[in-house]
C-alpha positions as a Python dict, from the first residue, in 0.01 Angstrom:
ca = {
    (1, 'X'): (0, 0, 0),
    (2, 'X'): (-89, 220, 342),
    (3, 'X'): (-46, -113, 509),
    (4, 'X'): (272, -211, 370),
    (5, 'X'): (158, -555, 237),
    (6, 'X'): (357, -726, -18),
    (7, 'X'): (299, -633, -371),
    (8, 'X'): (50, -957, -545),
    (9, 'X'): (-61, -764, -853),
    (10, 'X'): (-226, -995, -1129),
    (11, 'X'): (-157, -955, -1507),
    (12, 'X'): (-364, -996, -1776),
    (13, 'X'): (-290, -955, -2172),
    (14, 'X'): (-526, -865, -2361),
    (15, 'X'): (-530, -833, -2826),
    (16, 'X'): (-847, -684, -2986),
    (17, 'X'): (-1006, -713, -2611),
    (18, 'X'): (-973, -1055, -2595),
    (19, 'X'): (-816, -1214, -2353),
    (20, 'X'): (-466, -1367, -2438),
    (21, 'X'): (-232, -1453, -2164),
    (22, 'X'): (-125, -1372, -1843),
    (23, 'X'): (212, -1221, -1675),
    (24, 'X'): (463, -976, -1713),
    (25, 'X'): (575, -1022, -2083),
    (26, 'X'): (407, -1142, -2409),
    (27, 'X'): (574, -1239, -2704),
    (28, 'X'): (343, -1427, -2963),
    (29, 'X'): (21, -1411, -3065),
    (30, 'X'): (-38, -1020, -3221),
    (31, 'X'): (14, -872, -3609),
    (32, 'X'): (13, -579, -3762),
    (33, 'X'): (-249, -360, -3658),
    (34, 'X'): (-374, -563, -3343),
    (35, 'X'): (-496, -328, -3069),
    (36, 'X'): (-252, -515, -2745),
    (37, 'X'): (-336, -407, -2403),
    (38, 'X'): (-179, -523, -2049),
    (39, 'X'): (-380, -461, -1769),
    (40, 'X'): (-295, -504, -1404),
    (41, 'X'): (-504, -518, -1097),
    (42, 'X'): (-299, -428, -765),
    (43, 'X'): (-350, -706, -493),
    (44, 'X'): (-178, -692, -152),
    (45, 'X'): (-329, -1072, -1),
    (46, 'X'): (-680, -911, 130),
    (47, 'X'): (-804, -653, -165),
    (48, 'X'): (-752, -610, -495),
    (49, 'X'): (-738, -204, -621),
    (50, 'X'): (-830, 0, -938),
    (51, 'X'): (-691, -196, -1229),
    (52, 'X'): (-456, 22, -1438),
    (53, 'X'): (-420, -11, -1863),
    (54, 'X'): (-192, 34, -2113),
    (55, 'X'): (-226, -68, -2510),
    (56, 'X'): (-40, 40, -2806),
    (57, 'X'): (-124, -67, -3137),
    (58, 'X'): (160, -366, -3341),
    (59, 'X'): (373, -147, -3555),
    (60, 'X'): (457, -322, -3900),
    (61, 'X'): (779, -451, -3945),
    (62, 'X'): (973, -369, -4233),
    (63, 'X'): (1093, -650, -4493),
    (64, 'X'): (1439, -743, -4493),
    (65, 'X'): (1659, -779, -4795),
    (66, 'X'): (1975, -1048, -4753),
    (67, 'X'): (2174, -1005, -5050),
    (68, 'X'): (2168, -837, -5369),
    (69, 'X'): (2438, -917, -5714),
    (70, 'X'): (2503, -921, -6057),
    (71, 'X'): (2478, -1105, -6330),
    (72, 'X'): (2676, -1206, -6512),
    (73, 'X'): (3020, -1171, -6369),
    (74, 'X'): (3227, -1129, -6529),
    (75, 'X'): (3020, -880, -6769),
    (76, 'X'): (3117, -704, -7102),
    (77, 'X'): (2994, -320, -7207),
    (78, 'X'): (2695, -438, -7425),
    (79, 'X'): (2564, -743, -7233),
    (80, 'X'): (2235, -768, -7018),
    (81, 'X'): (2300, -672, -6668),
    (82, 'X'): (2057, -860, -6439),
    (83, 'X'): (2038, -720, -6055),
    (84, 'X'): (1987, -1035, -5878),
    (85, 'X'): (1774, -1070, -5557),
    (86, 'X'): (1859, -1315, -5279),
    (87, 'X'): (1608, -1414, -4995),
    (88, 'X'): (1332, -1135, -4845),
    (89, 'X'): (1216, -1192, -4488),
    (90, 'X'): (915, -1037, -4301),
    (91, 'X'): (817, -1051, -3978),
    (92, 'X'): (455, -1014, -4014),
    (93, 'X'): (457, -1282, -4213),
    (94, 'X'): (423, -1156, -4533),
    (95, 'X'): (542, -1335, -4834),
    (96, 'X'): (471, -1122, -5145),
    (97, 'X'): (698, -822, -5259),
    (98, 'X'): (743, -547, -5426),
    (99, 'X'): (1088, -409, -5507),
    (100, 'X'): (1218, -69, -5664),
    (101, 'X'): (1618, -22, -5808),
    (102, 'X'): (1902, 178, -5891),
    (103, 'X'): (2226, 84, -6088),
    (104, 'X'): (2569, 301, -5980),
    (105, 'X'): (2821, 329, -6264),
    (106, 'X'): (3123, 445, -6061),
    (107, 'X'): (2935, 542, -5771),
    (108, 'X'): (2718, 761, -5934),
    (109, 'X'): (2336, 731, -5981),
    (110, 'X'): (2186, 624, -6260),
    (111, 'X'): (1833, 660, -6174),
    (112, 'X'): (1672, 278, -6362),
    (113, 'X'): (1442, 171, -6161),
    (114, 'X'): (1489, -167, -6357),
    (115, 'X'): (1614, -508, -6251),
    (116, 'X'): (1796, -525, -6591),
    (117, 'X'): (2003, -290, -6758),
    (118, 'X'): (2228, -257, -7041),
    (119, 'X'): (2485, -57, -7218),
    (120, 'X'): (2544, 195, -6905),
    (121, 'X'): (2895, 168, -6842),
    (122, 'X'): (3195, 93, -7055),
    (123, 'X'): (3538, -104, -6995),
    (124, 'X'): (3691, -87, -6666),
    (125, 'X'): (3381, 112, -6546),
    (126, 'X'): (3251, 1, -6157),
    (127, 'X'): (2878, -127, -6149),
    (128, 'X'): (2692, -146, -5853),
    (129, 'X'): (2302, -242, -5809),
    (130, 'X'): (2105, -196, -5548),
    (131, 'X'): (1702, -284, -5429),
    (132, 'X'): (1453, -178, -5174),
    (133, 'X'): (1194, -436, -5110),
    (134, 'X'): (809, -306, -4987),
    (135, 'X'): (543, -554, -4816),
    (136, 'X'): (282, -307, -4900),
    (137, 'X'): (265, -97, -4601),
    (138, 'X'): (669, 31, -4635),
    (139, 'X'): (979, 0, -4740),
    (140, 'X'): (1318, -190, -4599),
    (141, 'X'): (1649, -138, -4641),
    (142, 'X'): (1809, -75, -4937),
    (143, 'X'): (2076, -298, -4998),
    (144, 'X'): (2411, -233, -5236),
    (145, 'X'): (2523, -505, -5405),
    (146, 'X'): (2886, -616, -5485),
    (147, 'X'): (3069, -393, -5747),
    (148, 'X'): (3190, -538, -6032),
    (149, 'X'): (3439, -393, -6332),
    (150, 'X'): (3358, -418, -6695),
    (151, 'X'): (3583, -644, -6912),
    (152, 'X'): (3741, -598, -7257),
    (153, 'X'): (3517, -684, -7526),
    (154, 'X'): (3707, -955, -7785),
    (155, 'X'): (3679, -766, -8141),
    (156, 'X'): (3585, -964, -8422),
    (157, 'X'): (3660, -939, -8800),
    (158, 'X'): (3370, -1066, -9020),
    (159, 'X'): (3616, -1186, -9350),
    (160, 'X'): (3963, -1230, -9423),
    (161, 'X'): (4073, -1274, -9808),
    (162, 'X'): (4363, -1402, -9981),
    (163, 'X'): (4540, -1144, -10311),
    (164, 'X'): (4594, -1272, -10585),
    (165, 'X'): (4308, -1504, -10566),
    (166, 'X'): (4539, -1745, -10813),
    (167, 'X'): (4857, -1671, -10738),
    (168, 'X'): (5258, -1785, -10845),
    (169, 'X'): (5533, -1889, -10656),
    (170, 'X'): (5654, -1555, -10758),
    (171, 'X'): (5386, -1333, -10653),
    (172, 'X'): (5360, -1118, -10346),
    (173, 'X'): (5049, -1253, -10135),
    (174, 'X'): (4832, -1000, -9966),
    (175, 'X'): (4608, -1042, -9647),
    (176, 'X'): (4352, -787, -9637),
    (177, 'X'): (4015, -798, -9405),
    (178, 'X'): (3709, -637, -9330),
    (179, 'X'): (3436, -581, -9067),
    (180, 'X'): (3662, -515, -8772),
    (181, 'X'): (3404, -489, -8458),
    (182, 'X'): (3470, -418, -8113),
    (183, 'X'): (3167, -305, -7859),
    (184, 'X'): (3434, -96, -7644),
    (185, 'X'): (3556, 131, -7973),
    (186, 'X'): (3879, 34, -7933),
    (187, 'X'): (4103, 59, -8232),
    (188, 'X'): (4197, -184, -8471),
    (189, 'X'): (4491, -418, -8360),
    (190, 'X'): (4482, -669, -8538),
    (191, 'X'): (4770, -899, -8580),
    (192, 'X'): (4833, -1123, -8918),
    (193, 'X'): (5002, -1478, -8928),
    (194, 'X'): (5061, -1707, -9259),
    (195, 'X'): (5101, -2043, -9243),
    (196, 'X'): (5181, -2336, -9485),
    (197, 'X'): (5116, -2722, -9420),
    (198, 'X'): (5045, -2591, -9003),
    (199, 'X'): (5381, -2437, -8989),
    (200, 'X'): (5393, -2039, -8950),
    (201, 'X'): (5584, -1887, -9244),
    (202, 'X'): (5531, -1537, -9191),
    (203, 'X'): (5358, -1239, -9036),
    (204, 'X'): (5224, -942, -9133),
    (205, 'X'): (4976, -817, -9390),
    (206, 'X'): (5238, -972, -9716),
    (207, 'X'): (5466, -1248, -9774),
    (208, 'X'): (5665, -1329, -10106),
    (209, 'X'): (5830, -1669, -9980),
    (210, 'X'): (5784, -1976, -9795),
    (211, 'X'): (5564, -2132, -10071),
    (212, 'X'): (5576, -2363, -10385),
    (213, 'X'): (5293, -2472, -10671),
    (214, 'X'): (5075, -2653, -10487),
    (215, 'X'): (5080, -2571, -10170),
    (216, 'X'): (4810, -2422, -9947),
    (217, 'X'): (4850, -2115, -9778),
    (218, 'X'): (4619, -1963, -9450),
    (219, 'X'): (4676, -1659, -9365),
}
């Protein structure tokens, strides 16, 4: 000001052209997309100059991700690996979501873009998941979830049979079995136990004692 008058400048908001607020900050009331202008007319007490403008047009905010997991944990090689979502936030107020994923089988890419998976890794193998979430207009941040390790798969034997089927007291008795499974190809293991009345009278695949007539034998 030529005069040196104090500065009395008046604010005005304005969003779309319509008139919002007034002073030097505004914090509420815009979206996505709204045209926001602040205009200001210099005043010194006696005149008021040429009012000077400035808009910009609301950005949109990215959605935000809190937490991403897996389930289940602890998981085995051939079960259902679900990558679990937590809570996704939006400043624009948007409330419906789109999501796109990736699972990491010790830290390398799998490319699934799948919110379940199965049979990608095998025992003792690190997992990883992780999501983007989208409100439409863009993407947020993509967010790892926890690692977890693989487990050993229990094997399983579909029969176990008794030779001779009618035995003596003076026969050798044979355990033999079948249908040994295990979803991690490890080799068979398997240990044998006999037992007469609930008390163990042997192990390993044949016994030749520990019995009389009568008696009933588990192996």
């Amino acid at each position: 000001d030529a005069d040196g008058d104090t500065e009395l400048s008046t604010y005005q908001w304005q969003i779309n052209g319509a008139i919002y607020g007034s002073g030097t900050t505004l914090t509420s009331g815009y979206q996505t997309g709204d045209i926001v202008s602040c205009l200001i007319t210099p005043f010194d007490g006696y005149d008021y100059g040429t009012q000077v403008v400035d808009s910009l047009v609301i950005d949109n905010s990215p959605p935000i991700l809190d937490a991403v997991s897996i389930n289940p944990n602890p998981a085995y090689a051939n079960d259902v690996l679900i990558c679990n979502l937590g809570s996704t936030t939006d400043a624009d107020g948007t409330t419906s979501f789109t999501y796109t994923y990736d699972w990491m089988v010790n830290g390398v890419s799998q490319t699934i873009n799948a919110n379940t998976t199965t049979g990608i890794a095998s025992k003792g193998d690190l997992v990883q998941c992780m999501a983007t979430p989208n409100d439409g207009t863009e993407n947020g941040t993509t967010v790892l979830s926890n690692s977890i390790t693989i487990s050993n798969s229990q094997p399983s034997i579909s029969t176990v049979s008794i030779s001779p089927s009618n035995p003596s007291i003076t026969d050798t008795l044979v355990c033999s079995w079948s249908g040994f499974s295990d979803d991690d190809n490890d080799s068979d293991q398997s240990t044998v136990a006999w037992s007469n009345g609930g008390i163990t009278i042997g192990t390993g695949s044949s016994i030749n004692s520990g019995f009389v007539a009568g008696d009933t034998v588990i192996c």
